[in-house]
C-alpha distance (Angstrom), angle and dihedral (degrees) to the residues before:
residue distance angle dihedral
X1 . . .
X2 3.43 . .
X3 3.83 120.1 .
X4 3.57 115.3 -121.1
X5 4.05 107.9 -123.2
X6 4.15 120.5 -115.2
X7 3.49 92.6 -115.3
X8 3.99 104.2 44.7
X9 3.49 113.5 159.8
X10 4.33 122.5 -140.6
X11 3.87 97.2 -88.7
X12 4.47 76.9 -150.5
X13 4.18 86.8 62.0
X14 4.03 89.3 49.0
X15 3.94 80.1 52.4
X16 3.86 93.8 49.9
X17 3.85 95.3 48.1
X18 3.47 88.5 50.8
X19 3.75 99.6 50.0
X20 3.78 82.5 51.8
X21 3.37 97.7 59.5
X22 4.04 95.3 41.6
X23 3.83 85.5 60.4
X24 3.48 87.3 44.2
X25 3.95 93.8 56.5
X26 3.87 86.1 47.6
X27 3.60 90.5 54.6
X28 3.83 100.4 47.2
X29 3.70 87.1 44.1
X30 3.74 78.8 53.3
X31 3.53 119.5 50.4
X32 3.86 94.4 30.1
X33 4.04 100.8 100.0
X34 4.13 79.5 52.1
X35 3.35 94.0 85.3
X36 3.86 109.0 10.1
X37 3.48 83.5 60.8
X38 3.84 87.0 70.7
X39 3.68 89.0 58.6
X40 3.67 100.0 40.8
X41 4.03 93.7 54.6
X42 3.85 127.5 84.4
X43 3.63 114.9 -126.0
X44 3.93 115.2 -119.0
X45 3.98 101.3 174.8
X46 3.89 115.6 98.3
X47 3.54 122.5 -132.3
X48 3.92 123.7 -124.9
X49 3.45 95.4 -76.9
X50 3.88 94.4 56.1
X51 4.02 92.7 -109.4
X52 3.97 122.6 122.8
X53 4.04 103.9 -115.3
X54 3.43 127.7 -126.7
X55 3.13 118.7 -105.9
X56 3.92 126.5 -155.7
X57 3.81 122.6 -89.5
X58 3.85 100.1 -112.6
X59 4.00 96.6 146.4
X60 3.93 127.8 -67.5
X61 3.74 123.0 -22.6
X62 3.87 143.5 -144.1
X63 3.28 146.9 -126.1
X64 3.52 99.3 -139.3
X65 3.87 131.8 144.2
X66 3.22 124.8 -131.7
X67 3.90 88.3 -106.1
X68 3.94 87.9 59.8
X69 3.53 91.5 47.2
X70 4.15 86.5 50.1
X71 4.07 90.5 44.4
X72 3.99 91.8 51.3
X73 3.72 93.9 45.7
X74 3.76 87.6 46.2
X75 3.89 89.2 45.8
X76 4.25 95.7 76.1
X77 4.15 81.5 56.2
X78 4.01 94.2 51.1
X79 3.44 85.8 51.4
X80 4.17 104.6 37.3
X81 4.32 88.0 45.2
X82 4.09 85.2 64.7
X83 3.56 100.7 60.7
X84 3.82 98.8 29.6
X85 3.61 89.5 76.3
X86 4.25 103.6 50.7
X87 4.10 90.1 30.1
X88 3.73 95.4 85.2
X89 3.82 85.8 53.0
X90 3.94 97.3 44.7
X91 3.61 95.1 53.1
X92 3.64 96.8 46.9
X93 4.12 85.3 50.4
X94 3.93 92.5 37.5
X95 3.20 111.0 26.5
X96 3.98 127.1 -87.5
X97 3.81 90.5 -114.4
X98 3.61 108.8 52.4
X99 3.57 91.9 42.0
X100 3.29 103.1 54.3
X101 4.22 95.0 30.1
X102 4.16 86.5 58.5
X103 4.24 94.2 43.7
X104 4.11 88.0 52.0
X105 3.83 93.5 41.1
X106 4.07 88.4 58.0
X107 3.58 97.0 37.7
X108 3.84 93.0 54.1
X109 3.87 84.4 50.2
X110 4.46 92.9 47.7
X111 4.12 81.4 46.5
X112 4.27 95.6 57.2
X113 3.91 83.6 49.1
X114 3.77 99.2 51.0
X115 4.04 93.6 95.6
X116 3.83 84.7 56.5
X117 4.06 87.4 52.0
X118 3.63 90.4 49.8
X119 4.02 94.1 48.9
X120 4.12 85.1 56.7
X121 3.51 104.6 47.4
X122 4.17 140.8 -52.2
X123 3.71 88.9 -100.5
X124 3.36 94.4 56.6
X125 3.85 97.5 54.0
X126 4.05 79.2 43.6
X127 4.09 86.7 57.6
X128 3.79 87.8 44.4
X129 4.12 94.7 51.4
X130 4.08 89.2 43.2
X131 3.70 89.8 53.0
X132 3.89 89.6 41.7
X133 3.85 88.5 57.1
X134 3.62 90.8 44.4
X135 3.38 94.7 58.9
X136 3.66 94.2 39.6
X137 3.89 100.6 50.2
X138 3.88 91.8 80.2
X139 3.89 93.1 58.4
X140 3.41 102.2 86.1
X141 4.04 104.6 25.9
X142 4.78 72.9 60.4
X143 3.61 91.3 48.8
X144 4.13 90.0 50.2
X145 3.64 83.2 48.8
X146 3.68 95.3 48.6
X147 4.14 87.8 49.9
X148 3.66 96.9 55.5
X149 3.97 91.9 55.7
X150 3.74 93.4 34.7
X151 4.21 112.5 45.2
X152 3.85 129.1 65.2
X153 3.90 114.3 -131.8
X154 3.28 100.9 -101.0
X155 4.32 97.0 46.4
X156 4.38 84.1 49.6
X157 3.58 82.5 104.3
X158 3.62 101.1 60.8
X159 3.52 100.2 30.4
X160 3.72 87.5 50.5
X161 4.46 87.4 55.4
X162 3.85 78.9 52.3
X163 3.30 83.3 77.9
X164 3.37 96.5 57.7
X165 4.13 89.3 82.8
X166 3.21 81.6 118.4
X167 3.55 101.3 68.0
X168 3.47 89.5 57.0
X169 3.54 100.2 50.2
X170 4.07 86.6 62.1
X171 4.09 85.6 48.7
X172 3.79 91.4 52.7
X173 4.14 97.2 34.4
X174 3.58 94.2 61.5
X175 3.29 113.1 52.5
X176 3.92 94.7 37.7
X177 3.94 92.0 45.7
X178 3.91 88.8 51.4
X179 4.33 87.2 47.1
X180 3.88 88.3 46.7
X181 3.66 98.2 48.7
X182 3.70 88.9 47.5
X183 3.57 93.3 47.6
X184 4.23 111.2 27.1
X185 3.71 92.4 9.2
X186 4.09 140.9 -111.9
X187 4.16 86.6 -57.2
X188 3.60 100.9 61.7
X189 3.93 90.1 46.2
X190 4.03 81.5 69.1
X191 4.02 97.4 34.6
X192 4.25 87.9 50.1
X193 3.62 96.8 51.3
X194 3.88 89.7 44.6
X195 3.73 93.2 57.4
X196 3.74 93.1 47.1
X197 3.72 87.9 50.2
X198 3.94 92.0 65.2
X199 3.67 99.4 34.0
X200 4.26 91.2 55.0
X201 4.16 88.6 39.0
X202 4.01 91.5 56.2
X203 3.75 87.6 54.4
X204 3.92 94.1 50.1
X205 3.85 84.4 51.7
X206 3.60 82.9 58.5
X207 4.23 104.6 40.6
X208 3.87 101.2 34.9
X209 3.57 131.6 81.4
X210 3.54 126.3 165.0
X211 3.71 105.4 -109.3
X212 4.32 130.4 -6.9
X213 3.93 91.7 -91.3
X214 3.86 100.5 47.5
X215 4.25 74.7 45.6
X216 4.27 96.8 111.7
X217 3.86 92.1 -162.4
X218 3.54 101.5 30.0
X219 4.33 115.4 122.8
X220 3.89 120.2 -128.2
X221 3.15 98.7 -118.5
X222 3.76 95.5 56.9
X223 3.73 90.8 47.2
X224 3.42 96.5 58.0
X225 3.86 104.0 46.0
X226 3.99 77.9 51.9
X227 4.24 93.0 56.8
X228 3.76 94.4 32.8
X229 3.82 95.1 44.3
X230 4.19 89.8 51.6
X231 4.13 84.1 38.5
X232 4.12 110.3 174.5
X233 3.27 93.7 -25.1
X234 3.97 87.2 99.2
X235 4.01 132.2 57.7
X236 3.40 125.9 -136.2
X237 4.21 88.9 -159.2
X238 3.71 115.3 86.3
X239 3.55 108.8 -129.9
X240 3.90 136.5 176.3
X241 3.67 111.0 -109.6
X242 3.61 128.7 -95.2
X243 3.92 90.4 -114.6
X244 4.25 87.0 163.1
X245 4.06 93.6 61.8
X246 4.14 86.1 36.3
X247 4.15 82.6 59.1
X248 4.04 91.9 46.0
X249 3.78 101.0 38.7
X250 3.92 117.2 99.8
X251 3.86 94.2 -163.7
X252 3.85 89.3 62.2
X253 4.15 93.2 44.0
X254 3.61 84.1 46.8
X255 3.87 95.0 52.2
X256 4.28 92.5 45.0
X257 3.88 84.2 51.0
X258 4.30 87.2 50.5
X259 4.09 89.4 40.8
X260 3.92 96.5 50.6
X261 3.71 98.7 42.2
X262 4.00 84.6 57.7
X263 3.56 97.7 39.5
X264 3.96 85.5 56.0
X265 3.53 97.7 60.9
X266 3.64 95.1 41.1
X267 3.90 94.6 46.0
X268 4.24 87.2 48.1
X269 3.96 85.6 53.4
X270 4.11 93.0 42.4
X271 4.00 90.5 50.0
X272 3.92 107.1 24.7
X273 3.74 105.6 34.6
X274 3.73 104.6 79.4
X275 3.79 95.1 47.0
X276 4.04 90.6 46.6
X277 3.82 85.9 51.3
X278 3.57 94.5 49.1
X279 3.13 106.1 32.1
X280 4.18 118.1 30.2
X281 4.20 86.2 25.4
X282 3.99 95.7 35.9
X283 3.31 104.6 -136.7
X284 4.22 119.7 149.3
X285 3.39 126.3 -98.2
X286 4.70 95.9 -101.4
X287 4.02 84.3 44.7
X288 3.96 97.4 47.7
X289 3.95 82.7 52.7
X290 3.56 91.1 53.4
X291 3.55 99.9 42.4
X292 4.13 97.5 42.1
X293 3.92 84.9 52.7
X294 3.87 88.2 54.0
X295 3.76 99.0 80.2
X296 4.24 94.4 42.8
X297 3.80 83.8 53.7
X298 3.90 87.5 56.6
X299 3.48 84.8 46.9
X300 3.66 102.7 60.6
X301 3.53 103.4 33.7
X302 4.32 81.8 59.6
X303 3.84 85.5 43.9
X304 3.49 93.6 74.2
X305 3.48 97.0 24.1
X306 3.93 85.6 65.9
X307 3.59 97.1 39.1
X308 3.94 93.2 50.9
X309 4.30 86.1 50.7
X310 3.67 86.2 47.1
X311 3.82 100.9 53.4
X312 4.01 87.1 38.8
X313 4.08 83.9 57.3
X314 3.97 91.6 48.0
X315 3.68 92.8 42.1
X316 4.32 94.7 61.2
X317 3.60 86.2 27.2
X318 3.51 102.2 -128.5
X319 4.05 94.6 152.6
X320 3.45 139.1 34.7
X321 3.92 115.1 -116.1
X322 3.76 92.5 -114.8
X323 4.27 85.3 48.8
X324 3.15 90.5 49.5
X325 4.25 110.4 49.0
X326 3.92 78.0 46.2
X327 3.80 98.1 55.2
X328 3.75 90.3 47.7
X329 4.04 97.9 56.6
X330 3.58 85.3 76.5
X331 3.78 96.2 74.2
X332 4.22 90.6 26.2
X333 3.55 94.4 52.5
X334 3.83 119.0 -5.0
X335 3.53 89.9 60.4
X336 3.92 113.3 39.2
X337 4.08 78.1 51.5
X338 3.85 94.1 58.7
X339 3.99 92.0 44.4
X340 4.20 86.8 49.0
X341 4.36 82.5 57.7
X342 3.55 86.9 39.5
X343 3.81 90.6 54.5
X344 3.88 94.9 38.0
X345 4.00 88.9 66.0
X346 3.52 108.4 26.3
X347 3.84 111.1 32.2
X348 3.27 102.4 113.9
X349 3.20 111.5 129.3
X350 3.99 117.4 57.3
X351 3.80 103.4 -120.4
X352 3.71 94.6 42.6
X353 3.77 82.2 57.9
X354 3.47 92.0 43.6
X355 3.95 82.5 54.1
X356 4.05 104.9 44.4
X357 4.08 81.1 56.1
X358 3.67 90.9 52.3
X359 3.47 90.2 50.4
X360 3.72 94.3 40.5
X361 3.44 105.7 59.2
X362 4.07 88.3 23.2
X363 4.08 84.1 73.7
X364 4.09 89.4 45.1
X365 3.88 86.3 65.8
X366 3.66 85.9 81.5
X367 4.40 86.4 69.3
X368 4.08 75.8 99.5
X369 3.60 88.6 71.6
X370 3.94 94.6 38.2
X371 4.01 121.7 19.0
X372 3.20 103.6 14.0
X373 3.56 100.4 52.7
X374 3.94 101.1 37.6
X375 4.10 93.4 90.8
X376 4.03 88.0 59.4
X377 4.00 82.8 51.6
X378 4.08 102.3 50.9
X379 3.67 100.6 36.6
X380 3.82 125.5 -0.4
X381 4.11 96.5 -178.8
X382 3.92 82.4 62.7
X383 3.65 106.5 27.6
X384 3.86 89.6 126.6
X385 3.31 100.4 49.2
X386 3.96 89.6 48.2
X387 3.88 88.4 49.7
X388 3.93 88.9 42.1
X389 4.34 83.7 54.8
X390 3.55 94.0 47.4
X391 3.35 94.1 40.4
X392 3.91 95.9 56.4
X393 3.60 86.2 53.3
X394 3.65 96.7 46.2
X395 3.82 91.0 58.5
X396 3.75 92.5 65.5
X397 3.91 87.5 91.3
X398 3.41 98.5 61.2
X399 3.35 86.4 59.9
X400 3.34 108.8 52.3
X401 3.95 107.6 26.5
X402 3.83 87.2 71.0
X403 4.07 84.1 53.4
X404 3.77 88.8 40.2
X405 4.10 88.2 51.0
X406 3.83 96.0 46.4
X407 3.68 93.0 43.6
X408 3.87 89.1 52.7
X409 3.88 92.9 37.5
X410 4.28 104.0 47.3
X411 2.88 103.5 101.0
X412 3.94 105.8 29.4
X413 3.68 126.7 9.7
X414 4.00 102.0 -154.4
X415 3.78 136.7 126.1
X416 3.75 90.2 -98.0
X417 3.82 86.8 63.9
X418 3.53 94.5 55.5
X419 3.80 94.6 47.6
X420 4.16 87.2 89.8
X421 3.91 93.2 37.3
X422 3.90 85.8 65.4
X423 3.79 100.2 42.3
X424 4.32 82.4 60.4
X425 3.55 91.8 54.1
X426 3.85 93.6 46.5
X427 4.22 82.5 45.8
X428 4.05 83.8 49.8
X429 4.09 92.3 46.2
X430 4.16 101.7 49.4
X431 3.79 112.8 31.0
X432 3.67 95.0 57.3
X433 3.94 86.6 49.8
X434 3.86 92.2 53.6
X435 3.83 87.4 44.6
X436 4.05 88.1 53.0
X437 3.71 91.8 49.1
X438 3.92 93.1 53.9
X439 4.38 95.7 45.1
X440 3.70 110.3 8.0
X441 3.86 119.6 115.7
X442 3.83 134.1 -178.9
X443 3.49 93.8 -155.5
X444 4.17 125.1 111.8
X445 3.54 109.5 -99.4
X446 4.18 123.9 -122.4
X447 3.91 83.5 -125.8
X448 4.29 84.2 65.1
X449 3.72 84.7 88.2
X450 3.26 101.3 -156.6
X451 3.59 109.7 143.0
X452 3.87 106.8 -126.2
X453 3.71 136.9 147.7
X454 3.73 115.2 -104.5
X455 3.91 94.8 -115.6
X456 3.96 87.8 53.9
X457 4.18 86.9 47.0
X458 3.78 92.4 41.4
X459 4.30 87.3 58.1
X460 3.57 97.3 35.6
X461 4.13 81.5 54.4
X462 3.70 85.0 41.6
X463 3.79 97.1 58.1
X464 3.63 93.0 40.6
């Protein structure tokens, strides 16, 4: 037998770093086109003097409206809203890793050859970000998967901010696309992230197994705090969803309604920020990078600030699960809405723009502690293919704030036309919140089907 080494590390925290960086990979794959975009595009305004500017050399650009630029940014969404909804499904059938290991490994390969795409035609770099999101929508519906066979009750919390990889991948993506393009130019800002793509995907090959026994280095010990701390709550059978009870259950509407009301005002931020930085605020192409990362920042470092309260509240507790995914739409929701109103009437001024948004979607870093969470609560056999449902719905925004923002923007691109652009993402922030309040639960669902008796479900439902 093979002696365990002094300085073994949690095979479950190799897991979590992982799942951060798949979501990260999704992300960069992501929000990439958001601001190369701005460098790809010829500009057709004229300046005060009637002339066309001249914009920098930064490699080839396009004649594209700002309709094509809306339908491309859109395109990842088309794509990424196919797969969300089967993904939960494949990777409980398949296996979480493979399935979402393969879909980044070919996405990071379609995102090197997106400057070729854009050389043929619009519609083929449209094809290319559709396939892109395709390939990415499974990602995180697998990593929810991965979670509910992988973290103790009281570490859901942070494993749950793990996911929130991707919010870091827009932080970093931004400001080193908008150095690369003004350095190397638009085409390496697709060729980089493509090479990073396969480099981190050969080491989740490596890390991630499925669950803690098909682990091959995993110790005993760790193994079985995992299974005993997740108990019954967890079936070894693979079994097709019970989609009818999904479609009847009020705690599940309730959590879509939470899930797309913060996906909206993240997905506006992803797709809309760096062209309202650059151009209704006038900042240049390296600072709009920097600032439009500014607010994800804010939002993971409150991530896991939330998700380490929330675990500390489960741990002594002090709250009921159901209490406590309430209590924390305030900051996830409530909040980021009022800054949004805040914004709509008194952003003025470009920093104290740039500092509502921080704020904003700083708040919505406590979704760990509210939406993001809830499918590990109501059913942990299908918490992936919850997530994946959700998910698919979630996507929706990124598909129609960019229409929502060129329809609004057309004909003038000022703060005034913004004003009503903000008041839908405040709209999108607090109803589903109040509708949460009123029919959201944090308890596991009959339809878990887990075959318990009812003093082991009354203590699991205790302790959560």
């Amino acid at each position: 037998m093979a002696v365990m080494p002094c300085f073994y590390v949690p095979k479950r925290i190799n897991v979590a770093i992982m799942l951060f960086m798949a979501c990260l990979l999704s992300y960069m794959m992501r929000v990439n086109l958001s601001i190369n975009i701005i460098a790809m595009v010829e500009d057709t305004s004229n300046n005060e003097n009637g002339t066309v500017e001249v914009l920098p050399d930064y490699g080839p650009r396009y004649n594209w409206t700002q309709s094509d630029q809306a339908l491309l940014l859109g395109a990842y969404f088309y794509g990424y809203m196919i797969t969300s909804l089967p993904a939960g499904t494949l990777a409980e059938m398949l296996g979480a890793r493979n399935v979402a290991g393969y879909s980044c490994l070919v996405a990071g390969i379609l995102t090197a050859l997106t400057p070729a795409a854009a050389a043929w035609d619009k519609y083929a770099v449209f094809a290319v970000r559709f396939l892109i999101g395709f390939l990415n929508g499974v990602v995180y519906p697998c990593c929810h998967s991965l979670v509910s066979k992988w973290s103790p009750p009281d570490e859901k919390g942070k494993f749950v901010a793990s996911l929130m990889g991707g919010t870091f991948g827009t932080v970093i993506t931004w400001p080193i696309s908008g150095v690369i393009i003004e350095n190397l130019g638009w085409d390496w800002a697709y060729y980089i992230v493509g090479i990073f793509v396969l480099i981190v995907v050969a080491v989740w090959f490596y890390l991630v197994a499925d669950t803690p026994a098909q682990h091959s280095t995993i110790s005993i010990k760790e193994r079985e705090y995992i299974e005993n701390s997740l108990g019954n709550t967890l079936s070894n059978k693979k079994k097709w969803p019970p989609y009818k009870e999904l479609v009847l259950s009020m705690p599940f509407w309730s959590l879509m309604l939470l899930h797309y009301g913060s996906m909206w005002g993240l997905f506006f931020l992803i797709t809309a920020t760096p062209k309202f930085l650059s151009e209704v605020l006038g900042f240049n192409l390296s600072s709009a990078g920097v600032l439009s990362s500014l607010p994800h920042v804010a939002r993971l470092i409150c991530a896991f600030g939330f998700g380490g309260v929330a675990d500390w509240i489960r741990r002594r507790g002090w709250w009921t699960v159901t209490k406590m995914r309430k209590a924390f739409c305030l900051p996830s929701h409530i909040l980021p809405g009022v800054m949004l109103i805040i914004l709509a009437y008194f952003g003025r001024d470009p920093y104290v723009c740039v500092a509502i948004m921080t704020i904003s979607l700083g708040f919505n870093g406590a979704a760990t502690a509210s939406n993001l969470a809830n499918s590990q609560d109501l059913a942990p056999n299908y918490a992936g293919t919850l997530y994946g449902i959700i998910n698919c719905v979630g996507t929706t925004p990124g598909i129609f704030s960019p229409l929502i923002v060129a329809a609004f923007t057309e004909k003038e691109n000022t703060i005034d036309q913004w004003h009503w652009i903000f008041i839908i993402g405040a709209a999108a922030y607090i109803l589903p919140a109040l509708f949460f309040w009123a029919f959201g639960s944090g308890k596991i669902q009959k339809w878990n089907e887990v075959e318990t008796t009812e003093s082991r479900e009354d203590i699991v439902n205790t302790k959560l």
